[in-house]
C-alpha positions as CSV (number, residue, x, y, z in Angstrom):
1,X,-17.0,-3.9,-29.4
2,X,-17.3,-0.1,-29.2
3,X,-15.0,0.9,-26.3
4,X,-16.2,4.8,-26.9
5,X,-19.9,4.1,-26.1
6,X,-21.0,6.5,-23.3
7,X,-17.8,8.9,-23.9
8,X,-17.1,12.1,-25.8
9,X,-15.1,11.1,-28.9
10,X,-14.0,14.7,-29.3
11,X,-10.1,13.9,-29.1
12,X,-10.2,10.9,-31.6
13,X,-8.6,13.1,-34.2
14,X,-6.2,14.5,-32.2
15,X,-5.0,11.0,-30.5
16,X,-4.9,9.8,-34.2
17,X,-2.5,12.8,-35.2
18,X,-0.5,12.8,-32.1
19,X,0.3,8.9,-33.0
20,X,1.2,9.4,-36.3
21,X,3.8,11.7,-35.2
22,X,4.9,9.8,-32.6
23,X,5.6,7.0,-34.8
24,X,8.1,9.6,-37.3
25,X,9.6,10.4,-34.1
26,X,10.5,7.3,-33.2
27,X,11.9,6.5,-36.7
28,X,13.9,9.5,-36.6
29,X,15.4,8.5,-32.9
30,X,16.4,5.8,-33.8
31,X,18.0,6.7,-37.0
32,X,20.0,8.9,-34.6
33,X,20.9,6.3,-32.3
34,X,22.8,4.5,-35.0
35,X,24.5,7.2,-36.2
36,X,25.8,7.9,-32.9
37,X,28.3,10.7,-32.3
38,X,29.0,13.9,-30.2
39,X,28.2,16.2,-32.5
40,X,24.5,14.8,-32.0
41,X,24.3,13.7,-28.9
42,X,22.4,16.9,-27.7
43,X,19.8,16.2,-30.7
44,X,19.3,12.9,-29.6
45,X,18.2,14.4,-26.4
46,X,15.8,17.0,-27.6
47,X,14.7,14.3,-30.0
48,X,13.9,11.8,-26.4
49,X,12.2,15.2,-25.3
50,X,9.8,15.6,-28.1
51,X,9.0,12.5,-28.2
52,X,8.0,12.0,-24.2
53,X,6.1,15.5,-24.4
54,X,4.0,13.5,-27.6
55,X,4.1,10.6,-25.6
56,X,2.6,12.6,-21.9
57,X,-0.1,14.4,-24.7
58,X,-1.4,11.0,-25.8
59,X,-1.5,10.0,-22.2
60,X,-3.2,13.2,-21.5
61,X,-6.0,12.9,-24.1
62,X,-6.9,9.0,-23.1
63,X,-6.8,9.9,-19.7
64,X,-9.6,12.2,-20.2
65,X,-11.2,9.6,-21.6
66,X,-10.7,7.3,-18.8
67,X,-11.4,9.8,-16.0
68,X,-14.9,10.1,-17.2
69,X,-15.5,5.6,-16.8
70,X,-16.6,5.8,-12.8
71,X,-19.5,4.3,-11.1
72,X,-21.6,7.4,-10.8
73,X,-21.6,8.3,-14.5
74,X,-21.7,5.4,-16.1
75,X,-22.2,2.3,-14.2
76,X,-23.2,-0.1,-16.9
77,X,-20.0,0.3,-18.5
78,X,-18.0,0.6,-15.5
79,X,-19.2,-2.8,-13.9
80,X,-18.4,-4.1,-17.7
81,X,-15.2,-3.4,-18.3
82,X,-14.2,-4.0,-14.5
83,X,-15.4,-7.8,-15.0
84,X,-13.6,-8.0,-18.3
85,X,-10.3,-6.5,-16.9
86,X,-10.7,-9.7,-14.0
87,X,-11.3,-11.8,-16.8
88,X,-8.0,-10.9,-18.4
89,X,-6.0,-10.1,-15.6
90,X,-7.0,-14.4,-14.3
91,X,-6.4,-15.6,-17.9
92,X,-2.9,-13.8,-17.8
93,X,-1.7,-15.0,-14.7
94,X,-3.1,-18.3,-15.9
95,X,-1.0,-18.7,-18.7
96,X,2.1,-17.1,-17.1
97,X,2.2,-19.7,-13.9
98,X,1.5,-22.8,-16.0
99,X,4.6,-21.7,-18.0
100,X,6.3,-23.0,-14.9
101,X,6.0,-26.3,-15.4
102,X,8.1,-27.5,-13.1
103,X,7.7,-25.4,-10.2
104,X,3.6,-25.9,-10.7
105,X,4.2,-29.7,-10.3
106,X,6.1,-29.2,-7.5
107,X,4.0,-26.7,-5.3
108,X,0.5,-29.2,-6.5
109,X,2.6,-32.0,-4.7
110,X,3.6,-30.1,-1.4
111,X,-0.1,-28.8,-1.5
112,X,-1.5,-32.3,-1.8
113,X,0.8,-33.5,0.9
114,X,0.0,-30.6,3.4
115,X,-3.7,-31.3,2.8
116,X,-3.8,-34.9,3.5
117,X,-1.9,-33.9,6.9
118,X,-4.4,-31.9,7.7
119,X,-7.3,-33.3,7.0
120,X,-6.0,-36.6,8.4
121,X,-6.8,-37.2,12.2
122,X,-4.1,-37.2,15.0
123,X,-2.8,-36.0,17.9
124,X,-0.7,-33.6,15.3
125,X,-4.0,-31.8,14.4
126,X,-3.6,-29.7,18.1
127,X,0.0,-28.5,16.6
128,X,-1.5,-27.8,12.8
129,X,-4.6,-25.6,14.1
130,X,-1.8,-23.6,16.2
131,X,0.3,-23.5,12.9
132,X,-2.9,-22.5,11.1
133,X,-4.3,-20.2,13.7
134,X,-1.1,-18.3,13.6
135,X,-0.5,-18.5,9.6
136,X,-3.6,-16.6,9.3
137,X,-2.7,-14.1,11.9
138,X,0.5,-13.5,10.3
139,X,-1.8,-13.2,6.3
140,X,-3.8,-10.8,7.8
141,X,-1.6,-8.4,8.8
142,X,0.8,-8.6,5.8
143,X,-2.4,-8.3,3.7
144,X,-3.4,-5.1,5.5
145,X,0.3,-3.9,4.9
146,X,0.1,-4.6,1.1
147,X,-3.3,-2.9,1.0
148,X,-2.4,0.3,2.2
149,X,0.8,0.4,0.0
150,X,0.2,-1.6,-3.2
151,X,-1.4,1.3,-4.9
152,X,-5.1,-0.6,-5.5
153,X,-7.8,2.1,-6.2
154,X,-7.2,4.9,-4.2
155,X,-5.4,2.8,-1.1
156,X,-6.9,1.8,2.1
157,X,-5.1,3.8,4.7
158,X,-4.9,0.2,7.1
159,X,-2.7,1.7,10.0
160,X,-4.9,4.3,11.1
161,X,-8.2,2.0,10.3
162,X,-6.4,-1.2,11.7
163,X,-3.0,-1.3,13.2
164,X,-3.1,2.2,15.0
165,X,-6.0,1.0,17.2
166,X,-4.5,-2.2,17.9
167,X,-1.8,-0.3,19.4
168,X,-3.5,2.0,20.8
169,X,-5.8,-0.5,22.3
170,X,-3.0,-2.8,23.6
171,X,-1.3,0.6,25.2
172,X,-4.4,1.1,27.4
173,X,-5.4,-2.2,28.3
174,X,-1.5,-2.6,29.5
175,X,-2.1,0.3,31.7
176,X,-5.5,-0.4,33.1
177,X,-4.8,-3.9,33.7
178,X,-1.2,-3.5,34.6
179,X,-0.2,-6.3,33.2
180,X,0.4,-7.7,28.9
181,X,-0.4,-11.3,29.4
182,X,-3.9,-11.4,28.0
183,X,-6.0,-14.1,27.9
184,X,-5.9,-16.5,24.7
185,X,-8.5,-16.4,23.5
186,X,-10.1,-13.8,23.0
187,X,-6.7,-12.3,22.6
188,X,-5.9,-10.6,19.7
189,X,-9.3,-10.4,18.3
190,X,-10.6,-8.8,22.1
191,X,-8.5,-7.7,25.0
192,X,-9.5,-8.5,28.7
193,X,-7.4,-8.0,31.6
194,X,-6.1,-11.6,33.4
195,X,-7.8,-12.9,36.2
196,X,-4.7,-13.9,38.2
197,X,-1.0,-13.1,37.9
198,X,0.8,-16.3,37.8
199,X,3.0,-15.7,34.8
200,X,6.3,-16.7,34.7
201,X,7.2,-14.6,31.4
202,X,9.5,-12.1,33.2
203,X,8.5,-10.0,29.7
204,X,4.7,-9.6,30.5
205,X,5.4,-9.2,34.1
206,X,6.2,-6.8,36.2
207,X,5.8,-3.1,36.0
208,X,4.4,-1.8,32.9
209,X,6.7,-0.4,31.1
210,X,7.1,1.6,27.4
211,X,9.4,-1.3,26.3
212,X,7.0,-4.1,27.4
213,X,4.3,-2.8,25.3
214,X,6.7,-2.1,22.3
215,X,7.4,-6.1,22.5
216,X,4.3,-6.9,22.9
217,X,3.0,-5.7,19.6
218,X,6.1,-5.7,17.6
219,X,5.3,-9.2,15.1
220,X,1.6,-7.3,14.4
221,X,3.7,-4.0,13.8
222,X,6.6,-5.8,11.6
223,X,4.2,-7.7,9.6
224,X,2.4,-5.0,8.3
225,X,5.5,-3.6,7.4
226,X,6.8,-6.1,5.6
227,X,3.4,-6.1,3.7
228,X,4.0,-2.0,2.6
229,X,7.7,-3.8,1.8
230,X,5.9,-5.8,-0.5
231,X,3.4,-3.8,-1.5
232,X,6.4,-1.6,-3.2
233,X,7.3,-3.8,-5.8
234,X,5.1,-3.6,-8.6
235,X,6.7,0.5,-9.4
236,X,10.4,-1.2,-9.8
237,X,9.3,-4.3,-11.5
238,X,7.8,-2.8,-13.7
239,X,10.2,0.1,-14.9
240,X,13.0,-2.7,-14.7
241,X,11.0,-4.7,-17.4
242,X,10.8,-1.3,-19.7
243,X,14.2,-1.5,-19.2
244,X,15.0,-4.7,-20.3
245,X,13.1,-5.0,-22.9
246,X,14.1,-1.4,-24.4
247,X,10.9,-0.3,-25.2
248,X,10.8,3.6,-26.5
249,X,7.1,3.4,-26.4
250,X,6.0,2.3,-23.0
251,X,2.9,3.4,-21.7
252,X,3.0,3.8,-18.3
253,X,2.6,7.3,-17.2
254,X,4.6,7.1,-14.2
255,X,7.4,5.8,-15.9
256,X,6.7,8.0,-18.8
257,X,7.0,11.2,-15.9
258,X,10.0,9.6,-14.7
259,X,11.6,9.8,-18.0
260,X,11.0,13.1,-18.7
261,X,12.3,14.4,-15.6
262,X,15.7,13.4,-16.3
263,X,15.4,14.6,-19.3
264,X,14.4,18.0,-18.2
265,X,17.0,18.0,-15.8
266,X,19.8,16.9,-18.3
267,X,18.7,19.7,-20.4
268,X,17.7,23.1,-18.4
269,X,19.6,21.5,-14.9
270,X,16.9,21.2,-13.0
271,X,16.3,25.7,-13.4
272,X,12.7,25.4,-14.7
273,X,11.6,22.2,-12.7
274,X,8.9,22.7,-10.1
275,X,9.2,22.5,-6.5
276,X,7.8,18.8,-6.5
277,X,9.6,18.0,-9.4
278,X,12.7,19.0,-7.9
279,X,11.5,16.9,-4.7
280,X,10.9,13.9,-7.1
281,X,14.6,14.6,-8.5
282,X,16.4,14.7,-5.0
283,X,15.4,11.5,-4.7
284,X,16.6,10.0,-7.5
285,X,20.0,11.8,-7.1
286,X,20.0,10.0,-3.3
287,X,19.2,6.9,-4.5
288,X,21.7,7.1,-7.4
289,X,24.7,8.6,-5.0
290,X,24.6,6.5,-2.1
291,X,22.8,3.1,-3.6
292,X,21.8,0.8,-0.4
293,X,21.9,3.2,2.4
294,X,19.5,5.8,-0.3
295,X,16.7,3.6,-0.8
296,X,17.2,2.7,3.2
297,X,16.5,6.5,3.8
298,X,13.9,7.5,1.4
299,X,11.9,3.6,3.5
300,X,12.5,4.7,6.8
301,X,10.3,8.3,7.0
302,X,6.9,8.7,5.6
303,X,7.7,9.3,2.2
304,X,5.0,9.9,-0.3
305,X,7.9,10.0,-3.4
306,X,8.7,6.6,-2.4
307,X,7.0,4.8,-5.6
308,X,9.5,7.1,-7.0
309,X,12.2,5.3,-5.2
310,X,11.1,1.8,-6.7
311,X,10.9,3.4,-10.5
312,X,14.5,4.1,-9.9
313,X,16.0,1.2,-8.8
314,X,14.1,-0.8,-12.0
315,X,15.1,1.6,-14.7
316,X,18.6,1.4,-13.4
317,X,18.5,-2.1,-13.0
318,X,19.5,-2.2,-9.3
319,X,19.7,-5.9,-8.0
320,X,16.4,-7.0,-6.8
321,X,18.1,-7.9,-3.4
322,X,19.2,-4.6,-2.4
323,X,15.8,-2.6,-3.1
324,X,13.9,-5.3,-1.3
325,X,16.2,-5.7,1.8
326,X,16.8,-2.1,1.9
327,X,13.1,-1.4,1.8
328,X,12.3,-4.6,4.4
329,X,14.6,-3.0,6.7
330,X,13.5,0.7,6.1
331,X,9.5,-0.1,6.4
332,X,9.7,-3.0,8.5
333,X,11.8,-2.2,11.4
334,X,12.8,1.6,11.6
335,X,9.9,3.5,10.2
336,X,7.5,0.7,11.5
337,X,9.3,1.5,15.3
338,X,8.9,5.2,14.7
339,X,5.0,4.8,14.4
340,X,4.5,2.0,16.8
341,X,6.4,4.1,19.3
342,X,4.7,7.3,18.6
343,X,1.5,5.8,18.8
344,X,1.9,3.4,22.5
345,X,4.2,7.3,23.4
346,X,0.5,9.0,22.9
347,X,-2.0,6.6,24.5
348,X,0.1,6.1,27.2
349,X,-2.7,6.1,30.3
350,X,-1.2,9.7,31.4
351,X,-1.4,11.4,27.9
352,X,-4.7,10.2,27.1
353,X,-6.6,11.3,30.3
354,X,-4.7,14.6,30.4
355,X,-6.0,15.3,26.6
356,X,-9.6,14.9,27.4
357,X,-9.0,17.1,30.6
358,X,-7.3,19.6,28.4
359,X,-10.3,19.3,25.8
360,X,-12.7,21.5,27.7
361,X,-10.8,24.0,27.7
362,X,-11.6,24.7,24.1
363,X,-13.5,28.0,23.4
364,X,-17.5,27.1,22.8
365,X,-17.4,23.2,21.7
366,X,-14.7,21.8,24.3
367,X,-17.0,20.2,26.9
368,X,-19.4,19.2,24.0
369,X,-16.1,17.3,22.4
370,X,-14.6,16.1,25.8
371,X,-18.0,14.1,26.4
372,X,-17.8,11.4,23.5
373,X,-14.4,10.8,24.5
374,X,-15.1,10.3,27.7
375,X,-17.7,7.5,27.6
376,X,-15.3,6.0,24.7
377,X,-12.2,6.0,27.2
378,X,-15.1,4.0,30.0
379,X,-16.2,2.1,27.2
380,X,-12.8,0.5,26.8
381,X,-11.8,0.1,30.4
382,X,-14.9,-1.7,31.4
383,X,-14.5,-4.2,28.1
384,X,-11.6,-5.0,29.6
385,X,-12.8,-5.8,32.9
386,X,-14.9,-9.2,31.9
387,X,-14.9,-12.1,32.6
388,X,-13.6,-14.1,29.5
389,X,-16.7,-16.9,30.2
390,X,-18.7,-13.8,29.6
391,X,-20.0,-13.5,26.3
392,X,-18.1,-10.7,24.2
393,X,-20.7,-8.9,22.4
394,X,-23.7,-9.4,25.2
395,X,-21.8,-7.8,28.5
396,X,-21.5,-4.7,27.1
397,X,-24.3,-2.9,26.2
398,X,-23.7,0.5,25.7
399,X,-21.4,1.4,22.8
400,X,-19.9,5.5,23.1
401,X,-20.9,7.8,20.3
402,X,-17.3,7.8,19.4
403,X,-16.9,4.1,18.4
404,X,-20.1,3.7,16.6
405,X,-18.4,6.8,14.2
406,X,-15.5,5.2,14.1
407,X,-17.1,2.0,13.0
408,X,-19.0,4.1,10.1
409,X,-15.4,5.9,9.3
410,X,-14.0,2.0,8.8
411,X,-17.0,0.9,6.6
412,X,-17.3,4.2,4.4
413,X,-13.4,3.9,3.8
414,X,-13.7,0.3,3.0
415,X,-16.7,1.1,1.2
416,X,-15.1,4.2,-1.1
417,X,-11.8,1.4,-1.4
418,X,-14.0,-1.0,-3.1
419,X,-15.8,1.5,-5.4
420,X,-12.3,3.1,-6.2
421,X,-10.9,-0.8,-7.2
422,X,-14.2,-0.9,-9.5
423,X,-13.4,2.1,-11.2
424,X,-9.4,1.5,-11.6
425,X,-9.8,-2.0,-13.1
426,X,-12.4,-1.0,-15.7
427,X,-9.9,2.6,-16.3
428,X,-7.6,0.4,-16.7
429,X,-9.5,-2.1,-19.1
430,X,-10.2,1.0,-21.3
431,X,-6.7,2.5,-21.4
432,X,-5.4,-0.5,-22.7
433,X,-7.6,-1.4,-25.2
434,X,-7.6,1.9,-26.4
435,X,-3.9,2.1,-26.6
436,X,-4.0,-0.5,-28.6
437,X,-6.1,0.6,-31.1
438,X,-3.7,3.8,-31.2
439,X,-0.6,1.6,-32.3
């Protein structure tokens, strides 16, 4: 099969030459390596350096390549190699969990037995479509949480498309209806105020209060943390096999990055590193310093350098059970807290109302703005006026400007997500097989 086909072939010599050196390198590093002493430990070094910059050049020349296999330049090829990266990726996996013999005979037993439970009729089937009802509510938001962190395409930003509205929306219902015992169902999926106040829960009674809406949403907020928690783990499972296996010529650029910044900072200490290099390296120096209560930090604030964090902990083999619970705690509790508070602290019924009255005092456009948000802010209140016998999508008829663009934003960003998964798996597909070819 010609993987070129479509693609400019101008750096096939060049990719050709730069492996061929790469390869003396190697031989020449390692001949090093055994020799070692002293006297030329600073060669070995230099030696490492050369050989990453060779290695970041090859990268560099497939990733032009690669950058140029998208759905709006070529989409016969894209959709091609994208459906023979699924292929591989589902053989893979195949063959790696029926390596587990054991373990596979085990879960197909447990899964037989849970099945014939519930397909089997009872009086237990009231308690397994609870368990179910509330398995799937618990999947969907630790699959939202791995979405927006696992690094999938270009990421699907899922708090501010999914969980920030929930919030949000829970904040304001609590305040307009003065009370957070909503009806079951339609409750989570729609929110209507109660029709009588007979609750015992002392929690969802009473005065509304910050901390009553803060427990009321804090298993939807702490799931989808634990999904970015999990959603972490491919960048230090991955560097921790490279490790492991002590493999000079991995491929993976990140790690390949990684690897020559401490390099570079062994070397020149850290004088000609860039400002986001330097960045990159303060966090490897805080997560190599103070271990647990580092990787606990870099979790708990919004941290774009956090994959960083996860390369870290892999290539220096920290235990598996201090990144993850470190991370859990860091991005499922503290920095999930910090959000969720932020966000009930803004839509509080107060701040909201006093933002639209605010907005017309912008020069030229602020009435214009303040009216979409307006009928949005009525829109939500009167949804959660009806009666739950009413049907949900007939009572209310007119739909603000404002959500209908809110409900394009959603589907465009879902839609780009799903074009950018298309065009990683086939980029992928390419790289690899191209690579290959290379050794």
């Amino acid at each position: 099969m010609d993987f070129t086909a479509g693609i400019e072939t101008y750096s096939t010599m060049d990719l050709s030459s730069t492996t061929t050196t790469m390869r003396q390198r190697t031989e020449k590093l390692s001949q090093l390596e055994t020799n070692k002493s002293t006297s030329n430990i600073n060669e070995i070094l230099e030696e490492k350096e050369h050989l990453l910059a060779l290695k970041k050049t090859q990268q560099k020349l497939i990733h032009e390549e690669t950058s140029k296999i998208v759905l709006w330049r070529q989409p016969i090829n894209t959709i091609h190699y994208c459906l023979l990266e699924l292929i591989y990726l589902i053989h893979h996996n195949f063959k790696y969990i029926i390596s587990f013999r054991k373990s596979l005979c085990i879960s197909s037993i447990l899964l037989l037995s849970f099945l014939f439970i519930y397909k089997t009729e009872g009086s237990h089937q009231i308690r397994i479509q609870a368990i179910q009802s509330l398995f799937l509510w618990a999947l969907y938001w630790l699959g939202l949480g791995i979405a927006s962190s696992i690094g999938l395409g270009t990421g699907l930003h899922t708090f501010l498309l999914y969980l920030g509205p929930f919030i949000a929306q829970v904040t304001l219902a609590a305040y307009e209806c003065d009370s957070i015992k909503f009806p079951r169902p339609p409750y989570p999926h729609e929110i209507i105020c109660p029709s009588s106040s007979n609750e015992t829960n002392l929690l969802e009674t009473g005065p509304i209060s910050f901390w009553n809406i803060l427990w009321k949403v804090k298993l939807e907020a702490f799931f989808w943390g634990l999904g970015t928690a999990l959603g972490e783990l491919p960048p230090y499972f991955m560097a921790r096999a490279a490790r492991l296996s002590k493999n000079e010529t991995t491929d993976d650029e990140e790690l390949i990055e990684f690897q020559q910044l401490l390099l570079d900072a062994k070397l020149n200490k850290t004088r000609h590193l860039t400002l986001f290099e330097r960045l990159r390296y303060s966090v490897y120096c805080l997560i190599e310093r103070i271990g647990f209560f580092g990787i606990l930090l870099c979790a708990s604030i919004p941290n774009p350098l956090f994959d960083l964090a996860g390369i870290t902990c892999g290539y220096f083999l920290i235990s598996f059970s201090r990144f993850f619970f470190a991370t859990i705690i860091g991005k499922a509790i503290i920095k999930m807290s910090i959000q969720t508070i932020f966000i009930i602290f803004l839509f509080s019924e107060h701040h909201v109302e006093r933002i639209i009255r605010w907005m017309k005092h912008i020069p030229y456009y602020g009435r214009l703005l303040q009216t979409p948000f307006k009928d949005w802010l009525h829109e939500q209140k009167d949804k959660m006026h009806r009666k739950s016998t009413n049907n949900l999508t007939g009572s209310i008829t007119k739909v603000s400007m404002l959500s209908r663009i809110f409900d394009l934003f959603v589907a465009a960003m879902i839609g780009y997500f799903i074009i950018s998964i298309i065009n990683s798996l086939a980029q992928r597909y390419y790289k690899r097989t191209r690579t290959m070819q290379c050794k």
